[in-house]
C-alpha positions as CSV (number, residue, x, y, z in Angstrom):
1,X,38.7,-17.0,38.0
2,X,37.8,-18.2,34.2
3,X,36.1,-20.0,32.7
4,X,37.3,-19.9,29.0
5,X,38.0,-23.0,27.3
6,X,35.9,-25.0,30.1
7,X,33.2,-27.1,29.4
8,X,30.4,-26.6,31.8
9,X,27.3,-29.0,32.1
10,X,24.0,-28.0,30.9
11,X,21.3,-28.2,33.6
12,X,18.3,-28.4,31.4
13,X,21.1,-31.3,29.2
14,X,19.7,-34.2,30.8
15,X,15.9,-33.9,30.2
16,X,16.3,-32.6,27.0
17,X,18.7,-36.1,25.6
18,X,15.7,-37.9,27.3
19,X,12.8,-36.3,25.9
20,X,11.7,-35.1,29.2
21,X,12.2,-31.3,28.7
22,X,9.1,-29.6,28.2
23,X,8.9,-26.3,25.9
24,X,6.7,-23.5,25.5
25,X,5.0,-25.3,22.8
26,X,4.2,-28.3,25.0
27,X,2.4,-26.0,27.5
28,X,-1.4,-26.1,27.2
29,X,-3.7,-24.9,29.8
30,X,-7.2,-24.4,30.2
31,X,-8.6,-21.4,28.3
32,X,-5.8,-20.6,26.1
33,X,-6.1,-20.0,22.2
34,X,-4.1,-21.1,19.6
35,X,-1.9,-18.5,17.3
36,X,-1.3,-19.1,13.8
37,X,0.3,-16.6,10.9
38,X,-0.3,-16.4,7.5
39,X,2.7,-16.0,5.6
40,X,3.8,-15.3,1.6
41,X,4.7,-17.4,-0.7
42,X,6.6,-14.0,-2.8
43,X,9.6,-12.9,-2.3
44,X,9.3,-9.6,-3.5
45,X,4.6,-8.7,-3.8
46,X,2.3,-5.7,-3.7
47,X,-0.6,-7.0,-1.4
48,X,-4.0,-5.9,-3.8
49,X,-5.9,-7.7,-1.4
50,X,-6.2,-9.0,2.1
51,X,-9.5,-10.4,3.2
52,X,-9.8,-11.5,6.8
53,X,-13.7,-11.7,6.8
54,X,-14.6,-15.3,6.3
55,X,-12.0,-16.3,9.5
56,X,-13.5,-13.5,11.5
57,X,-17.1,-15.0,11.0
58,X,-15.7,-19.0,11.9
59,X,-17.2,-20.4,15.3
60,X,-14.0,-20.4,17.7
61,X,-12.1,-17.4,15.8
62,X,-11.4,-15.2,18.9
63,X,-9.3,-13.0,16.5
64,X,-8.0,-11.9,13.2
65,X,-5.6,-9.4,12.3
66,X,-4.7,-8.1,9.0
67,X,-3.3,-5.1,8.0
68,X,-6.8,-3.4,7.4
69,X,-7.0,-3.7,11.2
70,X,-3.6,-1.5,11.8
71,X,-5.4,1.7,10.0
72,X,-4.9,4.8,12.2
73,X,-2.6,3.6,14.0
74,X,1.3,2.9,13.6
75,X,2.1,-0.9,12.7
76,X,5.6,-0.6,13.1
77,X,8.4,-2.0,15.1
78,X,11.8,-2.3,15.5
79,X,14.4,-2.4,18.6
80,X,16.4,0.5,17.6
81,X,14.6,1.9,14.2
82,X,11.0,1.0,14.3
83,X,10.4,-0.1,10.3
84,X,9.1,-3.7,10.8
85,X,5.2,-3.8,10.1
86,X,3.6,-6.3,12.7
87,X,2.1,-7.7,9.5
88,X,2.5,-6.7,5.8
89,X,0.8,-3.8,5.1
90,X,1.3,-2.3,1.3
91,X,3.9,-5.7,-0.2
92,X,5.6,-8.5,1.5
93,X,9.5,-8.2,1.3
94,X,10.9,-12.1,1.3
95,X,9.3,-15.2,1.2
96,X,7.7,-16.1,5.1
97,X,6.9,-12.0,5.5
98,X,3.9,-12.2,7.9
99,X,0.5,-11.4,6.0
100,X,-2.3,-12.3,8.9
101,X,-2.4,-13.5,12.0
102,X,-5.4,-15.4,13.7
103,X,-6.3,-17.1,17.5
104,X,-8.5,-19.7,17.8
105,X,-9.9,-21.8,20.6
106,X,-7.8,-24.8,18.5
107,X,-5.5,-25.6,16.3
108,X,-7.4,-27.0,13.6
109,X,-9.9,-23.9,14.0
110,X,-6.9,-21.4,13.5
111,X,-5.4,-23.6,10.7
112,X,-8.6,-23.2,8.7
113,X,-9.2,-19.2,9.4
114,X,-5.8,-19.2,8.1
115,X,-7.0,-21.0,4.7
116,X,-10.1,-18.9,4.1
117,X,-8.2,-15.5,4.1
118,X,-8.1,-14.1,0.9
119,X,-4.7,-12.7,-0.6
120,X,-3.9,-11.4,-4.0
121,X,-0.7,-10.5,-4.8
122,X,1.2,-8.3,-7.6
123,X,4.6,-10.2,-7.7
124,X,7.7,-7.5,-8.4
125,X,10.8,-7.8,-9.4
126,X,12.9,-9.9,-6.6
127,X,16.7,-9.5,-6.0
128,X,18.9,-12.6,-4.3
129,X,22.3,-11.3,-5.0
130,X,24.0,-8.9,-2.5
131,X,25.7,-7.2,-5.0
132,X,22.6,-7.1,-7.7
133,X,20.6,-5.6,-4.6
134,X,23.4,-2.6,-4.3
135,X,22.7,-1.7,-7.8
136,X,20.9,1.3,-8.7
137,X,18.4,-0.2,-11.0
138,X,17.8,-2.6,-8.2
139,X,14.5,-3.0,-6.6
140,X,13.9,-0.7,-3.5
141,X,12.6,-2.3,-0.8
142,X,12.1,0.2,1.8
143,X,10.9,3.7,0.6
């Protein structure tokens, strides 16, 4: 038995074409804190500075985590080859790298611990051609 080239119905199809469908995003409960992340605006920046102190120190900040949190430790990732920092931790690589992250009893709380970390950035020399990146006087991005 196939089933290429059949069209099968959707179970969840219904609820969501009504506006009934509820996501992750929708779910609140009681006691749960509210995620946000900080990222860059660069494509291609050395972090000088990341400074997570004035969100730490805001009433409903349950935490902040920067990449000055990660020392000692290793802050890397990956499925197969672990070379993704949980956040940036020497430069952000493309624009939306992750910089911070906070949780906060709200939204609003999180969104402003977001707004009174400090970055400062050294932008570098940022490549958006395949073929310019291959070059050898290209920028590297991962040493």
């Amino acid at each position: 038995m196939s089933g290429l080239g059949e069209n099968f119905p959707r179970v969840d199809g219904p609820a969501k074409l009504r506006g009934w469908a509820q996501f992750t995003a929708d779910v609140e409960m009681p006691g749960m804190v509210y995620a946000k992340v900080l990222r860059s605006s660069y494509p291609h920046a050395r972090l000088t500075r990341v400074d997570g102190s004035r969100a730490k120190k805001l009433p409903g900040v349950v935490a902040v985590l920067t990449r000055d949190d990660l020392k000692g430790m290793n802050a890397y990732f990956g499925p197969v080859v672990k070379d993704q920092a949980v956040v940036a931790v020497d430069r952000v690589r493309y624009v939306g790298d992750i910089i911070a992250a906070v949780a906060a009893e709200e939204k609003d709380i999180a969104e402003e611990a977001l707004e009174s970390i400090t970055v400062e950035y050294e932008p570098l020399a940022a490549v958006f051609d395949p073929a310019e990146a291959m070059k050898p006087v290209a920028p590297i991005l991962h040493t």
